[in-house]
N, C-alpha and C positions, 0 to 999 in steps of 0.2 A: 377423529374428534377427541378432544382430551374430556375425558369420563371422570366421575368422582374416584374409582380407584387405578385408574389404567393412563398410560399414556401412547403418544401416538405412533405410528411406527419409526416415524423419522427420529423414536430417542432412543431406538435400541441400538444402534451404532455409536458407539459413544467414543470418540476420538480422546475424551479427555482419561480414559483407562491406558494408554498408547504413550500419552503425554507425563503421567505423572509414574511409571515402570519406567520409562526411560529417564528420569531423575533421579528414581530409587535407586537404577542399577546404575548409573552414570556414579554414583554417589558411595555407591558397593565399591567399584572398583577403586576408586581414590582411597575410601576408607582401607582397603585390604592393604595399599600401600605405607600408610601415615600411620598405623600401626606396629607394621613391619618395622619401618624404619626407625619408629620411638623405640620400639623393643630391643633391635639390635644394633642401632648407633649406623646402621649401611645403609647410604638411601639407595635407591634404585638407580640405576645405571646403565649406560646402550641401549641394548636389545628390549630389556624390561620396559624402558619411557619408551619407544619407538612403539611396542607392542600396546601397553597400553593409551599412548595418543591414539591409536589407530582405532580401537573398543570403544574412546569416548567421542570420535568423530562419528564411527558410525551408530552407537546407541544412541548418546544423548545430542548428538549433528542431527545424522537423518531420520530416524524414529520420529524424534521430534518433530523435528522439522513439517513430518507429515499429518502428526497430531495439528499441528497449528494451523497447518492449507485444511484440513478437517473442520475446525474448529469455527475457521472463518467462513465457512458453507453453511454451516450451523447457526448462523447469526449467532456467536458466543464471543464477544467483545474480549474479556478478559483471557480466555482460555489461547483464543487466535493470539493475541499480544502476548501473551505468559511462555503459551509455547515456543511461537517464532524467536522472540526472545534469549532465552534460555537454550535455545538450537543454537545461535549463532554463540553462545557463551563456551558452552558444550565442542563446540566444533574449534572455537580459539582456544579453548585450556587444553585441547588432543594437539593441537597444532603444536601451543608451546611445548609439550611433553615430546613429541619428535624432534623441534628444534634440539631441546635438553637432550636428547637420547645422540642426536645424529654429535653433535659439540663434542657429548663425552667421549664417544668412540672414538672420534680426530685426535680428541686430546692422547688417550689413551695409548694411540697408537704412533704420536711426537713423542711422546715422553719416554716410547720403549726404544724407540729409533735409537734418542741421544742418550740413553742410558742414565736416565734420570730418576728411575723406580725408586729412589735411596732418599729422592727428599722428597717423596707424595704419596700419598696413600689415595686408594679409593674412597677414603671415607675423608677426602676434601671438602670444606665448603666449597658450593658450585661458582662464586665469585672467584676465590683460588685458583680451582680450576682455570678459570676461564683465562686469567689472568697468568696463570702457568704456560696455558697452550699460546698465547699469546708471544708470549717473549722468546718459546722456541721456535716458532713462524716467524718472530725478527731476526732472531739468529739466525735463519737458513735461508733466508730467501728476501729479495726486496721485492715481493708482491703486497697486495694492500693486502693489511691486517685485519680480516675480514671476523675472523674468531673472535677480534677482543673487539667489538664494534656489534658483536649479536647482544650481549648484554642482557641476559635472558630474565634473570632477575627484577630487573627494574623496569622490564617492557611488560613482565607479566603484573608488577603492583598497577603498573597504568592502564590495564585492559582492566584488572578488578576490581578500581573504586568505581568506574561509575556503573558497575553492574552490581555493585554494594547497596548504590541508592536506589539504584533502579528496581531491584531487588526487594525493599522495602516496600515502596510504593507500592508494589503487584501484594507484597502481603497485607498493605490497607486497604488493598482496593479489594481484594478478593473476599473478604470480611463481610461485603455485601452481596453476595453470592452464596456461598457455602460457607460451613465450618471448618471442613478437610483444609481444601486449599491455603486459610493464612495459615495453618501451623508447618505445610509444607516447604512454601513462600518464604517464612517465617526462618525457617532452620537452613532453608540453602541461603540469607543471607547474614548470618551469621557464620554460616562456615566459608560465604567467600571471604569476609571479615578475618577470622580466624589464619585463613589459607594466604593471604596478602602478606600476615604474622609471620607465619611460617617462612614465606619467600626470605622477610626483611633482617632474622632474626636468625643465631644458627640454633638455638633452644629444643629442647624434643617437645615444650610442654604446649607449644600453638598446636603442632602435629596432633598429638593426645585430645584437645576440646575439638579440635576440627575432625579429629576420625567418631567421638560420641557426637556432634551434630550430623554427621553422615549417615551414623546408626538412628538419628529420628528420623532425617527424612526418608530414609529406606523404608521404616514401619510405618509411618503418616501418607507413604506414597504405596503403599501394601496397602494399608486398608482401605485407604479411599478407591484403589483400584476395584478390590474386593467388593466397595458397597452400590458401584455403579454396577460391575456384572452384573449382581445379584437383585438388581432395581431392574434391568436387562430384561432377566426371567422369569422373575416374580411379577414384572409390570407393575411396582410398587416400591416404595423407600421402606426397606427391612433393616438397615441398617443405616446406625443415626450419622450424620455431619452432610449430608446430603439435600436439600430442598428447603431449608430453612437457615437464611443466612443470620450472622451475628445481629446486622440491623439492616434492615430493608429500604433499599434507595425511592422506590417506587413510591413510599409512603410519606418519603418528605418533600414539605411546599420548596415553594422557592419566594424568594423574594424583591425580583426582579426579571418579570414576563420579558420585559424590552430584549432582556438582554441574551434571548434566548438562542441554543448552539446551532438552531436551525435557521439563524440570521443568516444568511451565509450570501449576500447579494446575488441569489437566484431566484427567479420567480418560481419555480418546484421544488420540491425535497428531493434528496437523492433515495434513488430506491434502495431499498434495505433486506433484498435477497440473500447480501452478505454483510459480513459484520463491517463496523468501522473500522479502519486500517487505520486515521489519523494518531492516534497512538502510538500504532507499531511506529510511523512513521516518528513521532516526536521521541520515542525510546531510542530511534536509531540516530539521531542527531543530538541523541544526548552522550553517548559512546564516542562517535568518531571526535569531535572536540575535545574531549577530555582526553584522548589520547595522544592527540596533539598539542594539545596544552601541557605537556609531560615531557615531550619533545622541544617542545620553543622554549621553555623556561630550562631544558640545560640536563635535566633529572633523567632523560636515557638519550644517550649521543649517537645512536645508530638507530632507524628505523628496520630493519632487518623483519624483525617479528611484528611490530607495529603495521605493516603494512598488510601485513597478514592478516590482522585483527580489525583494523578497518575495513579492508576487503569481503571480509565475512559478512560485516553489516552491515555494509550498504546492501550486499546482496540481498540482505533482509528488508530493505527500504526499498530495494527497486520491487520485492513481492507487496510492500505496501501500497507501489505505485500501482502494481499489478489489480489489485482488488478493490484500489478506486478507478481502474479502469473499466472493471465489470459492475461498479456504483453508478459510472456513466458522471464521473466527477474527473471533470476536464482540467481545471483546475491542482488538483491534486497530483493527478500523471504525471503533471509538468513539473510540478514542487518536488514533488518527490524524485521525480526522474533528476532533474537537474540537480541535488542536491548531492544523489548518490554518485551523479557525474564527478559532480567537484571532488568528491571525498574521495573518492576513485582515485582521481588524477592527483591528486594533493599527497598520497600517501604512496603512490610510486615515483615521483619525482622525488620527494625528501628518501627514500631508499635509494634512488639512484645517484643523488646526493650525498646523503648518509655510506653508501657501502659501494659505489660502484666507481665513481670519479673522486672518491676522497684523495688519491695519491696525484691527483692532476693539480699543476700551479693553482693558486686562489687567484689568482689576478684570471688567468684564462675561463676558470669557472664563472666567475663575477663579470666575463665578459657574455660570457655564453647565455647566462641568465636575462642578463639584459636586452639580449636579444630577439626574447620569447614576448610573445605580445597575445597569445591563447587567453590569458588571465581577465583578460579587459572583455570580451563578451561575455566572461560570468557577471561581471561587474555590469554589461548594458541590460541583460536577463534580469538579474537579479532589482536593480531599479525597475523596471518593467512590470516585475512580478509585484514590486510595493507599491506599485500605481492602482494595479489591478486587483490589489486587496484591500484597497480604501474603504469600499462598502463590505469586508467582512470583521471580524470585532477587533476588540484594543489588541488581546494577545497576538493576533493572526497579523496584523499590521506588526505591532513589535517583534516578532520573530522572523520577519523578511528585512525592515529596517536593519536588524542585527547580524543578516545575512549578505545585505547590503555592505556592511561595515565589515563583514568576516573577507568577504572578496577583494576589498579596495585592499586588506593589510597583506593579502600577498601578489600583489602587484609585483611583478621581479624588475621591476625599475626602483622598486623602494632600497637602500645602499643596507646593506648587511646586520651594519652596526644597529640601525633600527627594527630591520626587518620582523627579526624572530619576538623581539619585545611586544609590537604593535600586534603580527600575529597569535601571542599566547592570550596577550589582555582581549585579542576579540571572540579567542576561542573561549576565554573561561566567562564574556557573558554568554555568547550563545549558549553555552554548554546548561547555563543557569536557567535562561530563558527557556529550554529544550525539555530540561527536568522538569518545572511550573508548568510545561505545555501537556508532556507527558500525562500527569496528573489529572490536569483538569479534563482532557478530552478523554480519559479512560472513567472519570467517575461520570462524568454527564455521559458518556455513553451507554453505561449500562444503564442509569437510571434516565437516558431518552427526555434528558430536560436539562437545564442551565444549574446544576447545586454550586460549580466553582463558579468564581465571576471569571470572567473570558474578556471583560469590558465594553460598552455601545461601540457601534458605527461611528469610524470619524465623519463618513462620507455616506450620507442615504445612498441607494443602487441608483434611483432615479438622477440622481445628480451627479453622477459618477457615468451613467449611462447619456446621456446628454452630451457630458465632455465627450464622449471620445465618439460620441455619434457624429462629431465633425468631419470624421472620415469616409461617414455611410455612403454608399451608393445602394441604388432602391435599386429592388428584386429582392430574391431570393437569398439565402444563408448559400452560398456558391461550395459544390463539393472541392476536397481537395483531393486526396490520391484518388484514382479512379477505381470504382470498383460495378459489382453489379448489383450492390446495396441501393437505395434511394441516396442520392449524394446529402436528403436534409436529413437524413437519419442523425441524431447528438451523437450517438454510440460512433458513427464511420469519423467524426471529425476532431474525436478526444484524442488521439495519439499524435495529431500532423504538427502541433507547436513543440513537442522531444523531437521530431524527425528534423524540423528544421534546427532544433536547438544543437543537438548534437553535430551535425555537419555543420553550424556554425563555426562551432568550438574548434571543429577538426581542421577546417578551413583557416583560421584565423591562426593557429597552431602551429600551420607549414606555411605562413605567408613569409618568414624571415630566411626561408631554405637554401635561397640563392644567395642573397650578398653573406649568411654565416656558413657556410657549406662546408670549410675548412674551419670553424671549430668544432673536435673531438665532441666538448661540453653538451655544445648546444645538440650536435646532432642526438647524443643520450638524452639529453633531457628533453626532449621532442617525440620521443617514442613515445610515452606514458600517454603523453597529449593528446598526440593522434590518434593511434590505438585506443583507449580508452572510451572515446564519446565517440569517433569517427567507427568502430567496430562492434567494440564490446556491447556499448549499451546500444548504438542501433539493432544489432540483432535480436536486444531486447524490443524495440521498438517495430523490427519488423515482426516479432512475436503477437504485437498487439494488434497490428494492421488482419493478424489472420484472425484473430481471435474475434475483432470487431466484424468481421466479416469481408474485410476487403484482401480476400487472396489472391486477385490479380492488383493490386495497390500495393499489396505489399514486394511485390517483386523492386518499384524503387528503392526504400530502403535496404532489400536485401543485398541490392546491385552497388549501391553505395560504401557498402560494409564491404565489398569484396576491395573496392576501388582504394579506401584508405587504408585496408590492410597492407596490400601490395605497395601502394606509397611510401608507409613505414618501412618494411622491408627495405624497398630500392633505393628510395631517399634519404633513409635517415639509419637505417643498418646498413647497408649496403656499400657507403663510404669506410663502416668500419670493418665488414668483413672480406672489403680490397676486393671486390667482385671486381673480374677480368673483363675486359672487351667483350671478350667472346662470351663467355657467363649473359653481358647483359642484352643479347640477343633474346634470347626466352624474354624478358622484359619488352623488347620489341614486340615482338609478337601478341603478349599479351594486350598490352596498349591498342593494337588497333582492333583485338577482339571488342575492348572496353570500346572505343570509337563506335563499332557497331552498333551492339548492343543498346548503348545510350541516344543514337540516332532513334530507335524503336521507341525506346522510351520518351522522347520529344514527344511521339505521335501518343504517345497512351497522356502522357498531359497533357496535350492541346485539347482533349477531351476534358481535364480537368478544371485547374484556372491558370490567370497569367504569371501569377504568381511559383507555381509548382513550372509553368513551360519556360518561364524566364531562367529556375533555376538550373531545368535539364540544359540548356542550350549553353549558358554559361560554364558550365559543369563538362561541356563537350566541347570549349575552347580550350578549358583546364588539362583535359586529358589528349589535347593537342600538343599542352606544352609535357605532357607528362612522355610522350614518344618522342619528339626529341630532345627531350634530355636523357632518355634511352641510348639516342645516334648523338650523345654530344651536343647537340646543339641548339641549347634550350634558349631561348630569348627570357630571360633571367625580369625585364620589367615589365615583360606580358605578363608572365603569371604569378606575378605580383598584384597585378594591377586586377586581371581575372579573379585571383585569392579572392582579394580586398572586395572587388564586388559580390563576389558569391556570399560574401557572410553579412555584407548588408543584407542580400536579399533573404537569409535565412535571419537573418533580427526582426523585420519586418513578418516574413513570415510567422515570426516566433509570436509575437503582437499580436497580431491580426486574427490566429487561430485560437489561440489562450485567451481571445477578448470573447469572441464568437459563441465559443464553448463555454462560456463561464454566462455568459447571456442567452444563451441559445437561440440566436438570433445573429444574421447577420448586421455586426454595429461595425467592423471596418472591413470596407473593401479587400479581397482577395481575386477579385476579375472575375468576367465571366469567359466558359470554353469559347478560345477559338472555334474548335467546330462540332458542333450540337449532332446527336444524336436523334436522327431524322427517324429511326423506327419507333422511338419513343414519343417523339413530337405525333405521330400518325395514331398513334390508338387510342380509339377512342374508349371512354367510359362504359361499360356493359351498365345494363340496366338493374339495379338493387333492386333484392330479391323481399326488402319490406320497407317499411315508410323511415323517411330518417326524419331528424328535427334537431334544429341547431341550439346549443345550450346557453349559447348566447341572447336567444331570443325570448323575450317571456311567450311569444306565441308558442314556440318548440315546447315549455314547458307544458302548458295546456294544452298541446295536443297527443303527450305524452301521458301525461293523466287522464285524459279520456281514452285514452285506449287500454290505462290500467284500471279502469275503474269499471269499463266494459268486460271486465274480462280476461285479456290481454297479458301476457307474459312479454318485459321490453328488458332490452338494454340500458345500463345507465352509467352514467360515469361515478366514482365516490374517489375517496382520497387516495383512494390507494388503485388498485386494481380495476375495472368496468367489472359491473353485477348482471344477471338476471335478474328482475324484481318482480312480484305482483304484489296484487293488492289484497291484505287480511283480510276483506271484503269479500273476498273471492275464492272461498278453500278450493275449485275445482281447477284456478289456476295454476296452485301450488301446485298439486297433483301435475298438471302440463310439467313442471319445471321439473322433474324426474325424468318425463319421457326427452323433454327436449336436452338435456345434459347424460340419459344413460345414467342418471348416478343412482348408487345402490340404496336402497328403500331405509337400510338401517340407518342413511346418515342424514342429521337433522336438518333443519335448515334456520337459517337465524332472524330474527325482526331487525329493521332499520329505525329510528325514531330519528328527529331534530334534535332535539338538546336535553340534559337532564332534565330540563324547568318541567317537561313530559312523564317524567316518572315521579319526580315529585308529587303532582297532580294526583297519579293515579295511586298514591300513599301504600305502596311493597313496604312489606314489614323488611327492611333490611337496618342493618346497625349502623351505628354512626360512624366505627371503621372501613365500613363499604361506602356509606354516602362520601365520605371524606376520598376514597383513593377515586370515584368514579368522577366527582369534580375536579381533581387533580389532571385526569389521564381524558376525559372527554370534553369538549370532541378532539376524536385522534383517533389512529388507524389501531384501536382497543378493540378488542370482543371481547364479553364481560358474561362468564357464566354465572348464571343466579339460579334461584332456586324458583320455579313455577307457583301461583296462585290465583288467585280473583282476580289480585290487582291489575293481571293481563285484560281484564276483561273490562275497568275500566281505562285500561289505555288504548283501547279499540282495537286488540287484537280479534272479541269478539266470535266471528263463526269459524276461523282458523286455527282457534284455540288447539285444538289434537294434531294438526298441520304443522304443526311448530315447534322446535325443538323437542325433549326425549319427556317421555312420562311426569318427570320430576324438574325437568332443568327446562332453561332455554338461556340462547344467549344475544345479547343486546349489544348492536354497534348506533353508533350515536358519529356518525362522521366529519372531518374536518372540511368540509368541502360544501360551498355554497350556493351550488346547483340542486345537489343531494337533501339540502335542509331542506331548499323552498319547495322543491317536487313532494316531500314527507307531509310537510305544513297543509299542500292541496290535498293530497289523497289520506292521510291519515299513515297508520304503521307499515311498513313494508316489506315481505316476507324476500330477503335475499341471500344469490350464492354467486360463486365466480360464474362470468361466462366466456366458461369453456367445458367444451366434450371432458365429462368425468376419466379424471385419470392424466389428460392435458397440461402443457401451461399454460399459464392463465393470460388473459388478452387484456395489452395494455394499449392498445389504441382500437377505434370502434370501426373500423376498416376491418379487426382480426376477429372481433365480434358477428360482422357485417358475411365476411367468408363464411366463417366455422360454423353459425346459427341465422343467419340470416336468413334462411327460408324457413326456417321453425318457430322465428317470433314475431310477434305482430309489431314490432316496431324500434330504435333503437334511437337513443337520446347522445349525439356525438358532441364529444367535447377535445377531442384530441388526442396528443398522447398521454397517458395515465400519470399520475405524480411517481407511483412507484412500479417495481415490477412482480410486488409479492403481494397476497393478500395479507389482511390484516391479521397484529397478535392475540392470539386465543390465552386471555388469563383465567382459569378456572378459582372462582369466589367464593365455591359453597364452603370452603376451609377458611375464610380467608379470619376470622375472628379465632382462629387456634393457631396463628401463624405462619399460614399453609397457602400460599397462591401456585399455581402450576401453568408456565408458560411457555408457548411456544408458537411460532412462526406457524400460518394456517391460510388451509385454500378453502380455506369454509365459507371466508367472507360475514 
């Protein structure tokens, strides 16, 4: 319980001490450089950048990195995006500094070759350099000119403007948080500012302001580290910048309810056991365009390091994807998954472009490109995705529209001369769009309300839901991978529209393999394709299948990711690395292991739906044509024709699961199993162990209230979590509610009321900055400690009065949930806690209730599955007029 001086245990682990030492010292080490090198005119060179990229990939890379998976555990919005962030920053500027490091030693060691030592010194500009080692790798060899094509310089100014702006933003945003934070925020983006200086410039004097901005955030990321410890052990803020931010989001209105961030065309909230990831997500799609945008418009001619530096952050988006998939936001998995696909795939093909086929004819390139047709299912996804986002707000629609447009402009049927134009203008809206999204999902996150505008609903849900119910067939929400979860669980069916996504992409990728076989091009530019979504991110996707629970489901994708690996390899390397006859005997082999295999898997989907069995089966004509073209002897417009259909049916699939999970409900068909589960169909219902009553019903409600009103300790649903509840009528209830949860005598228990207009009534001397913040936040998954008096005694707390919260306090939820009001309204105030076994997680559907306590309570009010998966937030009030509120994530209820 958070007590007027103490906080709860879950804040003595404080990930953000972890997070801001690894910017201090990330920021040490750069400074100890830019110092150096102002001082004596030598920058650093080989071994030295080699050594320290490698300090800042694992300090400020994976330190971080681990502060931010921390953070986002923590429901800590800002700290989760700040960190992950600032990791993937940290781990591209170690990157660059190896690239720098590895360059100069090449150089270093042409230059001694041809005995050139007489016109260069080490203390070159690194452009010079670059451009020295350059012209001795054309004198010596007609291999491509791989060195003057890293261009290390102008790849590192386009990694650091949009972490400039990005930069900023986390320092306004953090403002409302803590004091620490914007000054930390604050000084790392003025020395990436400063440090871009440095790149562009050959001056010592950007070096000089960017090594003292280094020096503040070393001391601002020292003390704040310091003042969490010390909050740690003392169980208290001893030291100030800590618990009172600049200006407090909580406490401002809004002035447009409609338009609120929890529109989101779902009928539930997403539960909020971890932070919001849409942020981290909109941060990382504000990077990879800009970096491309740097590239199209001409400003760095080799992706080399570029690809590095988009690679990083996606990886940080597919973690965004990752913790809307433990939001149970279906929706998001896929945006995000598919986004970081694109940027993936986009940013190893312009390297393979840029540095790998540069010395190849332009006419055979330009034929190779055109031959790739991968592009166009981002393009059918991506419409898809702007269909299915009609009922969520203006920005959420505008940033798929404009992802919509980012996909069409690299269409590689587009002719050259336009291509890279078309793609820069769509990257630098996105990129606009990305920053504004950024923004606004990270301030309305923390303050849990609409402060930016986000803009209405073009398309209510219901009318949106309607259209595409044209597809329904009646039954059940149909499972898709099989597993031994309940196949309608929401959690088992958020991953299966990436699984179909990615083998779309991968399929549609290799459908050109046979009539371009004999272009060099095409075959290199094909890898990135395949590889990418067909392996990479699926093994991210079979990540999820295990995570949601489905570890025999997940073995499909995992079997898949093996299948397009090998394809890559055989298909599309394989031509270039002249594999012999004999060599592609192994390849035989393997192929009909794959044949096997995937026969097995037919039968694990027919269990499934027709959808998933349609695609195994198709998928095992594929890998028909994949044997022989092993022995030679590939029938070249089957598996064309096989491709071409497998990736309809994973487009359709892609639809139909993204529609499902975004409504939770089956709205478009995905089949029902071939063949049913006969052990399952046979068992019956055992008999419950106490009365239930549907919440649906007004009878359920009355008969739930006379059993609390009797007496009676019941189950109930609320906004958040299912409660135990009795009635303040009944102190010898409360007492039951100890024995039946185990929980320890010291911790309180809290009242339920209907709505403010209740406390009103019963006239609590509170102030008119408490009245104001409880209108604001109730009803809502809020618990609101106040301070104890009479006025409990006219809100009918009455003979429970000592039953109820601590000596001096108690704490008040007022819930968002309108089974919860009308049950309060009959029986008066209601004395509630989670129901679960003390020490437990808390039970989000009344089935979990029904096991764990259902022979302990006299009754349980079912409503389904819960809105969220965490109990409500504990803000402790009795500070709250010296500008002091204390929050945290609680199972108190």
């Amino acid at each position: 319980m958070a007590t007027l001086d103490g906080f709860p245990a879950s804040f003595y682990g404080e990930p953000g001490v972890l997070g801001m030492l690894a910017n201090g010292i990330s920021a040490f080490l750069v400074l100890l450089q830019n110092f150096n090198t102002a001082r004596t005119g030598v920058s650093a060179e080989g071994v030295e950048n080699i050594l320290a990229g490698v300090h800042l990939i694992l300090i400020g890379g994976v330190c971080q990195l681990i502060a931010g998976l921390l953070s986002f555990r923590k429901y800590d919005h800002l700290s989760g995006t700040a960190f992950i962030g600032y990791a993937a920053l940290w781990g591209s500027y170690g990157a660059t500094r190896i690239f720098l490091g590895a360059s100069q030693s090449i150089t270093t060691n042409l230059t001694m070759s041809h005995d050139l030592m007489s016109n260069t010194t080490p203390l070159t500009a690194l452009t010079t350099n670059l451009s020295l080692s350059a012209e001795l790798w054309n004198s010596t060899s007609q291999s491509p000119d791989w060195l003057s094509l890293l261009l290390i310089p102008q790849s590192a100014i386009a990694g650091l403007v949009p972490y400039i702006l990005l930069s900023f933003l986390l320092a306004f945003c953090s403002a409302t948080v803590n004091v620490i934070m914007p000054f930390v925020f604050g000084a790392i983006t003025l020395t990436l500012l400063f440090e871009a200086v440095a790149v562009g410039v050959s001056s010592a004097w950007p070096l000089v302001v960017s090594g003292i901005l280094e020096l503040l955030i070393l001391l601002f990321a020292v003390y704040g580290s310091a003042a969490l410890l010390v909050k740690g052990l003392a169980q208290r803020y001893v030291l100030k910048g800590f618990g009172t931010p600049l200006f407090n989001v909580l406490l401002l209105g809004t002035n447009s309810p409609a338009a609120s961030a929890q529109s989101l065309g779902q009928e539930k909230k997403k539960n909020t056991k971890y932070a919001e990831p849409q942020a981290l997500f909109f941060f990382c799609d504000t990077v990879s365009p800009f970096i491309m945008l740097f590239y199209s418009f001409g400003y760095v001619t080799s992706f080399s390091l570029g690809a590095v530096w988009v690679s990083i952050i996606s990886a940080a988006q597919l973690l965004s994807s990752y913790y809307a998939h433990l939001r149970q936001d279906g929706y998001l998995v896929t945006k995000a998954g598919l986004h970081a696909t694109y940027w993936l795939t986009k940013a190893w093909e312009e390297f393979v472009l840029s540095a790998v086929i540069v010395s190849e004819p332009e006419r055979e390139v330009a034929t190779g490109r055109q031959a790739m047709v991968g592009d166009w299912f981002f393009v059918a996804v991506a419409l898809l995705l702007l269909v299915v986002s009609l009922s969520n707000d203006t920005l959420e629609v505008t940033h798929n529209a404009l992802f919509l447009l980012l996909s069409v402009s690299t269409v590689p049927q587009i002719p050259l001369q336009g291509y890279y134009v078309f793609f820069g203008v769509s990257c630098s809206l996105f990129a606009s769009a990305s920053l504004y999204g950024t923004f606004c999902r990270l301030i309305n996150s923390i303050a849990e309300k609409s402060l930016i505008p986000v803009g209405p609903q073009p398309i209510s849900s219901d009318r949106l839901h309607s259209f595409l119910s044209c597809f329904r067939s009646p039954g059940k929400l149909q499972g898709a991978l099989p597993s031994s979860s309940s196949a309608s669980s929401p959690t088992n069916q958020i991953p299966d529209a990436l699984f179909y996504l990615t083998n779309g992409v991968a399929a549609l990728s290799a459908l050109h393999a046979a009539s371009s076989s004999q272009s060099v091009s095409f075959l290199r530019l094909s890898v990135p394709w395949v590889l990418v979504s067909g392996a990479v991110v699926q093994g991210f996707v079979s990540r999820l299948q295990v995570r949601g629970g489905q570890r025999f489901g997940s073995v499909i994708p995992s079997f898949y990711l093996s299948v397009w690996a090998t394809w890559t390899w055989y298909r599309f390397a394989g031509p270039l690395l002249q594999i012999s006859p004999v060599g592609s005997y192994g390849f035989t082999a393997g192929a009909i292991a794959f044949l096997v295999i995937n026969a097995f898997l037919m039968l694990i989907a027919a269990y499934g739906n027709l959808v998933l069995l349609s695609l195994t089966v198709v998928m095992e004509i594929v890998l028909v044509c994949f044997l022989l073209s092993t022995l030679q002897q590939l029938p070249y417009q089957l598996e064309i024709a096989m491709l071409a259909v497998f990736s309809v049916i994973c487009l359709y699939g892609t639809l139909a699961s993204l529609v499902n999970c975004t409504f939770r409900q089956s709205v478009m068909p995905m089949g029902p199993p071939l063949v049913k589960d006969v052990n399952q169909q046979q068992m019956s219902s055992p008999a419950l162990p106490c009365p239930v009553a549907d919440s649906r019903l007004t009878s359920g409600l009355l008969k739930i209230s006379r059993l609390l009103d009797d007496g009676g300790v019941c189950g109930i649903p609320t906004d958040t979590v299912y409660a135990l509840a009795a009635s303040c009528k009944n102190p010898q209830a409360i007492e039951n509610i100890y024995n039946i949860k185990d929980r320890p005598a010291e911790k309180p228990i809290c009242i339920c009321i209907s709505s403010v207009e209740q406390l009103v009534a019963a006239k609590p001397p509170f102030s008119s900055l408490l009245w104001e913040f409880m209108r604001n936040v109730y009803p809502g998954g809020i618990s609101c400690i106040v301070s104890k008096g009479d006025w409990l005694l006219r809100l009918g707390v009455g003979p429970a009065y000592d039953r109820v919260g601590t000596n001096d306090s108690i704490m008040i939820r007022v819930p968002d949930h309108t089974v919860t009001g009308h049950l309060c309204n009959i029986t008066g105030p209601l004395a509630i806690t989670s129901a679960n076994p003390s020490g437990e997680p808390d039970s989000t559907h009344h089935d979990m209730v029904i096991s764990r306590l259902g022979h302990k309570i006299q009754g349980i009010l079912c409503d389904g599955d819960s809105n969220e998966i965490v109990a409500s937030t504990v803000v402790n009030c009795l500070k709250i007029d010296e500008g002091m509120m204390l929050q945290n994530r609680s199972t108190l209820q």
